[in-house]
C-alpha positions in Angstrom: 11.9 -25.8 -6.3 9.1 -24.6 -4.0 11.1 -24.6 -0.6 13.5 -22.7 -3.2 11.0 -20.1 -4.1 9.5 -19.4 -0.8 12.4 -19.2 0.8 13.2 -16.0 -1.5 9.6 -14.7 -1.2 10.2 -14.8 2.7 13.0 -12.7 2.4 11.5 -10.4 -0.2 8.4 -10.3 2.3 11.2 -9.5 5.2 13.5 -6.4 3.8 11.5 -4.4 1.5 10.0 -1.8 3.1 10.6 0.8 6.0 14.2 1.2 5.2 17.3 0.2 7.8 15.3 1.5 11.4 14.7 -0.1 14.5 11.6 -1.0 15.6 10.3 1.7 18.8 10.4 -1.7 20.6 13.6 -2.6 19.8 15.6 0.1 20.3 13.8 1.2 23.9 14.4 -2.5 25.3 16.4 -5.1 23.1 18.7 -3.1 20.7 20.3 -0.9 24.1 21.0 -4.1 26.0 22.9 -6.1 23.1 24.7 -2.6 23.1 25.4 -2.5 26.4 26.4 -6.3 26.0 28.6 -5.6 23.2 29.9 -2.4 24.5 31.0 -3.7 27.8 31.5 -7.1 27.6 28.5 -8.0 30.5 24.8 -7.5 30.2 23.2 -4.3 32.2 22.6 -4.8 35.4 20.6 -2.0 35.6 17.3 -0.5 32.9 17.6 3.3 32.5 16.3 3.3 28.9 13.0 3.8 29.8 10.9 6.3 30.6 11.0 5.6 34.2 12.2 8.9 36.4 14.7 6.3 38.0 16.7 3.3 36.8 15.4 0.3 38.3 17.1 -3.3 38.6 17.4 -5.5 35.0 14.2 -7.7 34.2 14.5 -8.7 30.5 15.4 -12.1 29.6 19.1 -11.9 28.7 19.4 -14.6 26.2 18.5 -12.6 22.7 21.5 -10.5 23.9 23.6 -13.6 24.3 22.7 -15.4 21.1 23.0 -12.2 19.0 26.0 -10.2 20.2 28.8 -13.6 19.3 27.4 -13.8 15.6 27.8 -10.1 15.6 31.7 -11.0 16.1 31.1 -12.6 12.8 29.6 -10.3 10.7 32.1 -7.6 12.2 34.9 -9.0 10.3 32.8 -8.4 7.4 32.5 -4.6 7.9 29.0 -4.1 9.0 27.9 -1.8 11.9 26.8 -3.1 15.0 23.5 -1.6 14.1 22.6 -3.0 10.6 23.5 -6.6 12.3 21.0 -6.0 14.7 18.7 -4.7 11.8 18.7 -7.7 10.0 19.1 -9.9 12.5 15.5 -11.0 12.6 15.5 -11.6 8.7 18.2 -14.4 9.4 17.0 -15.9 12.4 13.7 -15.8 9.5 16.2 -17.8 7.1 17.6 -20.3 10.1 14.0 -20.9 11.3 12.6 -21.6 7.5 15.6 -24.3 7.3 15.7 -25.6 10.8 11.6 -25.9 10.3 11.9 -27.4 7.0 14.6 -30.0 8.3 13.1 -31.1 11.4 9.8 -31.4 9.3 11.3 -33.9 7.3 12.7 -36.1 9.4 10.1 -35.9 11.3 7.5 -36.8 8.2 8.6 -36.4 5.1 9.7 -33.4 2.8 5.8 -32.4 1.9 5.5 -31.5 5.6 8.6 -29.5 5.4 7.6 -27.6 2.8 4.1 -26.8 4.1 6.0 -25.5 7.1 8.3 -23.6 5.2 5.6 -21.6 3.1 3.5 -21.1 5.8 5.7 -19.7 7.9 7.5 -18.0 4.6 3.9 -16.1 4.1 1.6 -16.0 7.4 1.5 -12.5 8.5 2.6 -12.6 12.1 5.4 -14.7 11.3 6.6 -11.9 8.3 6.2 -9.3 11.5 8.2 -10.9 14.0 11.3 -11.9 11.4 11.2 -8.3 9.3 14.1 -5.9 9.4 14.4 -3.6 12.0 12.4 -5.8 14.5 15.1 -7.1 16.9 12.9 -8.9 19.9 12.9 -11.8 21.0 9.9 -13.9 19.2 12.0 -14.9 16.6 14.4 -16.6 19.1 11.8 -18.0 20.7 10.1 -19.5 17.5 13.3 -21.0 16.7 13.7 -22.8 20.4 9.9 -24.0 20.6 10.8 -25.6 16.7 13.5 -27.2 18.6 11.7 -28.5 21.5 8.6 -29.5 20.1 10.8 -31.7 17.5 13.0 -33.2 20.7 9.7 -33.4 22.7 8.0 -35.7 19.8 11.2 -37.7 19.6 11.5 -38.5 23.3 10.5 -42.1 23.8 11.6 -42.1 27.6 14.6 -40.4 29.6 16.7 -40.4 27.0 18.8 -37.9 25.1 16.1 -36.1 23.3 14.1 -35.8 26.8 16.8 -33.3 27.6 17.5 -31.6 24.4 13.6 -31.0 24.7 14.2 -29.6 28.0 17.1 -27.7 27.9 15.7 -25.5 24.4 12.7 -25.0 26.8 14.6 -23.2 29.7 16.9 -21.4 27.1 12.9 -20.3 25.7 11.7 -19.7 29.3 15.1 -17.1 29.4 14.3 -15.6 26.0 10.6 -14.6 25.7 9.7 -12.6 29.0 5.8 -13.9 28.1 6.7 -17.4 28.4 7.5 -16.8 31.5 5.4 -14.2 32.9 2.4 -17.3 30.9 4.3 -19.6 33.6 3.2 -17.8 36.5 -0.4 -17.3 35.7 -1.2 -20.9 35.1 
Protein backbone atom coordinates (compact mmCIF):
# COMPACT_ATOMS: atom_id res chain seq x y z
CA UNK A 1 0.00 0.00 0.00
CA UNK A 2 2.74 2.60 0.71
CA UNK A 3 5.16 1.93 -2.30
CA UNK A 4 1.48 2.28 -3.91
CA UNK A 5 0.79 5.64 -2.57
CA UNK A 6 4.08 7.21 -3.06
CA UNK A 7 4.45 6.13 -6.14
CA UNK A 8 1.26 8.31 -7.09
CA UNK A 9 2.44 11.22 -4.82
CA UNK A 10 5.76 11.15 -6.97
CA UNK A 11 3.93 11.63 -9.91
CA UNK A 12 1.42 14.17 -8.57
CA UNK A 13 4.76 15.93 -7.11
CA UNK A 14 6.17 15.53 -11.01
CA UNK A 15 3.36 17.02 -13.49
CA UNK A 16 1.40 19.53 -11.67
CA UNK A 17 2.61 22.65 -12.28
CA UNK A 18 4.27 24.94 -14.99
CA UNK A 19 2.24 23.42 -17.74
CA UNK A 20 3.82 21.31 -20.99
CA UNK A 21 7.42 23.67 -21.42
CA UNK A 22 10.80 22.82 -21.58
CA UNK A 23 13.09 23.68 -19.17
CA UNK A 24 15.66 26.89 -20.57
CA UNK A 25 18.21 24.06 -20.07
CA UNK A 26 16.65 21.60 -21.88
CA UNK A 27 15.69 23.07 -24.81
CA UNK A 28 19.21 25.25 -25.35
CA UNK A 29 21.36 21.76 -24.97
CA UNK A 30 19.30 18.38 -24.61
CA UNK A 31 15.94 18.79 -26.23
CA UNK A 32 17.79 20.19 -29.88
CA UNK A 33 20.18 17.23 -29.96
CA UNK A 34 17.46 14.41 -29.44
CA UNK A 35 15.90 16.55 -32.26
CA UNK A 36 18.64 16.53 -34.34
CA UNK A 37 18.94 12.71 -33.44
CA UNK A 38 15.47 12.12 -34.25
CA UNK A 39 15.35 14.32 -37.12
CA UNK A 40 18.29 12.99 -38.95
CA UNK A 41 18.88 9.74 -37.85
CA UNK A 42 22.72 10.65 -36.36
CA UNK A 43 23.60 12.81 -33.40
CA UNK A 44 25.07 16.55 -34.22
CA UNK A 45 28.32 16.70 -34.95
CA UNK A 46 28.36 20.13 -34.54
CA UNK A 47 26.66 22.81 -31.33
CA UNK A 48 25.14 25.95 -32.93
CA UNK A 49 22.38 26.22 -30.35
CA UNK A 50 24.12 28.32 -28.23
CA UNK A 51 24.90 31.63 -27.98
CA UNK A 52 28.29 31.26 -29.23
CA UNK A 53 28.98 33.72 -32.47
CA UNK A 54 30.24 30.37 -34.19
CA UNK A 55 29.39 26.69 -34.04
CA UNK A 56 31.97 24.82 -32.46
CA UNK A 57 32.62 20.88 -32.47
CA UNK A 58 29.91 18.56 -30.25
CA UNK A 59 30.81 18.08 -26.43
CA UNK A 60 27.66 16.79 -24.76
CA UNK A 61 27.46 13.31 -23.73
CA UNK A 62 25.41 11.59 -26.37
CA UNK A 63 23.70 8.95 -24.46
CA UNK A 64 20.35 10.80 -23.02
CA UNK A 65 19.83 11.24 -26.88
CA UNK A 66 20.32 7.61 -27.46
CA UNK A 67 18.23 6.25 -24.61
CA UNK A 68 15.36 8.65 -25.33
CA UNK A 69 14.91 9.08 -29.09
CA UNK A 70 14.11 4.64 -29.50
CA UNK A 71 11.25 4.81 -26.76
CA UNK A 72 10.13 7.93 -28.59
CA UNK A 73 9.56 5.26 -31.60
CA UNK A 74 7.17 3.88 -29.06
CA UNK A 75 5.16 6.42 -27.85
CA UNK A 76 4.98 7.76 -31.64
CA UNK A 77 2.69 5.00 -32.53
CA UNK A 78 0.64 6.28 -29.79
CA UNK A 79 0.14 9.85 -31.34
CA UNK A 80 2.09 12.00 -29.22
CA UNK A 81 4.54 14.75 -30.48
CA UNK A 82 7.99 14.41 -30.37
CA UNK A 83 7.88 17.26 -27.95
CA UNK A 84 5.42 16.16 -25.15
CA UNK A 85 7.67 12.73 -25.16
CA UNK A 86 10.49 14.69 -24.34
CA UNK A 87 8.34 16.68 -21.79
CA UNK A 88 7.45 13.89 -19.82
CA UNK A 89 10.27 12.02 -20.30
CA UNK A 90 11.80 12.75 -16.97
CA UNK A 91 8.44 11.97 -15.09
CA UNK A 92 8.96 8.31 -16.43
CA UNK A 93 12.50 7.76 -16.17
CA UNK A 94 10.97 9.18 -12.32
CA UNK A 95 8.49 6.08 -12.45
CA UNK A 96 11.36 3.46 -13.90
CA UNK A 97 13.84 4.74 -11.17
CA UNK A 98 11.07 4.53 -8.22
CA UNK A 99 10.65 0.71 -9.49
CA UNK A 100 14.09 -0.20 -10.43
CA UNK A 101 15.10 1.43 -6.82
CA UNK A 102 12.41 -0.22 -5.03
CA UNK A 103 13.41 -3.72 -6.71
CA UNK A 104 17.00 -3.71 -6.34
CA UNK A 105 16.31 -2.56 -2.67
CA UNK A 106 14.67 -5.60 -2.03
CA UNK A 107 16.74 -8.06 -3.22
CA UNK A 108 19.23 -6.47 -1.94
CA UNK A 109 17.62 -6.25 1.87
CA UNK A 110 14.32 -6.73 2.07
CA UNK A 111 11.02 -4.75 1.00
CA UNK A 112 11.23 -2.11 4.06
CA UNK A 113 14.42 -0.85 2.38
CA UNK A 114 12.66 -0.62 -0.87
CA UNK A 115 10.15 1.29 0.28
CA UNK A 116 12.26 3.79 2.26
CA UNK A 117 14.02 4.27 -1.05
CA UNK A 118 11.01 4.62 -2.91
CA UNK A 119 9.48 7.47 -0.68
CA UNK A 120 12.55 9.21 -0.27
CA UNK A 121 13.29 9.58 -3.54
CA UNK A 122 9.21 9.89 -4.23
CA UNK A 123 9.47 13.25 -1.90
CA UNK A 124 13.21 14.67 -1.56
CA UNK A 125 13.25 17.90 -3.30
CA UNK A 126 16.19 17.59 -5.67
CA UNK A 127 15.10 14.34 -6.76
CA UNK A 128 11.17 15.97 -7.56
CA UNK A 129 13.51 18.67 -9.66
CA UNK A 130 15.54 16.54 -11.75
CA UNK A 131 12.42 13.96 -12.77
CA UNK A 132 9.56 16.91 -13.23
CA UNK A 133 8.01 17.60 -16.54
CA UNK A 134 9.69 19.70 -18.83
CA UNK A 135 13.16 18.99 -17.41
CA UNK A 136 14.74 16.75 -20.06
CA UNK A 137 18.67 16.50 -18.89
CA UNK A 138 20.42 14.07 -18.15
CA UNK A 139 20.42 13.56 -14.08
CA UNK A 140 17.66 11.37 -14.22
CA UNK A 141 19.55 8.94 -16.57
CA UNK A 142 22.25 9.14 -14.63
CA UNK A 143 20.41 8.34 -11.28
CA UNK A 144 19.02 5.44 -12.88
CA UNK A 145 22.70 4.05 -14.08
CA UNK A 146 24.49 4.85 -10.59
CA UNK A 147 21.05 2.64 -8.99
CA UNK A 148 22.29 0.06 -11.36
CA UNK A 149 25.90 0.13 -10.63
CA UNK A 150 25.94 0.59 -7.12
CA UNK A 151 23.43 -2.59 -6.83
CA UNK A 152 25.98 -4.66 -9.42
CA UNK A 153 29.01 -3.09 -7.52
CA UNK A 154 27.56 -4.59 -3.96
CA UNK A 155 26.85 -7.88 -5.62
CA UNK A 156 30.30 -8.37 -7.09
CA UNK A 157 32.03 -10.96 -5.07
CA UNK A 158 35.15 -11.24 -7.63
CA UNK A 159 35.44 -10.98 -11.60
CA UNK A 160 32.42 -12.26 -12.19
CA UNK A 161 29.34 -11.22 -14.04
CA UNK A 162 28.10 -8.49 -11.82
CA UNK A 163 31.83 -7.03 -11.83
CA UNK A 164 30.91 -6.03 -15.41
CA UNK A 165 27.45 -5.16 -15.26
CA UNK A 166 28.76 -2.70 -12.49
CA UNK A 167 31.23 -1.48 -14.92
CA UNK A 168 29.63 -1.25 -17.98
CA UNK A 169 26.30 1.01 -16.30
CA UNK A 170 29.37 3.06 -15.08
CA UNK A 171 30.83 4.00 -18.54
CA UNK A 172 27.24 4.30 -20.04
CA UNK A 173 27.03 7.02 -16.69
CA UNK A 174 30.46 8.43 -17.51
CA UNK A 175 28.69 9.08 -21.36
CA UNK A 176 25.59 10.48 -19.84
CA UNK A 177 26.29 13.11 -17.13
CA UNK A 178 29.02 15.57 -18.62
CA UNK A 179 29.85 16.27 -14.58
CA UNK A 180 30.79 12.77 -14.03
CA UNK A 181 33.16 13.21 -16.22
CA UNK A 182 34.42 16.53 -16.20
CA UNK A 183 34.47 15.10 -11.58
CA UNK A 184 36.86 12.48 -13.37
CA UNK A 185 39.34 14.83 -14.42
CA UNK A 186 39.75 16.87 -11.43
CA UNK A 187 40.40 14.11 -9.05
Amino acid sequence: FLFITFLFIGLKLRVEGKGNVLTANTVGFYYSRAEYLENKGEYTKYDDTTFAMQKYKENYPPLPAYFAVPLYKIAKLFGISFEKYIIFFPVIMFAVIFLVGFVLLTLLYDKYAGVIFASIFALVPAAVKVTSKGYYTEEALGVLLILLSLYYLVKTKKYDKNFYLAIAFLTLLAITWQTFILMQFSI
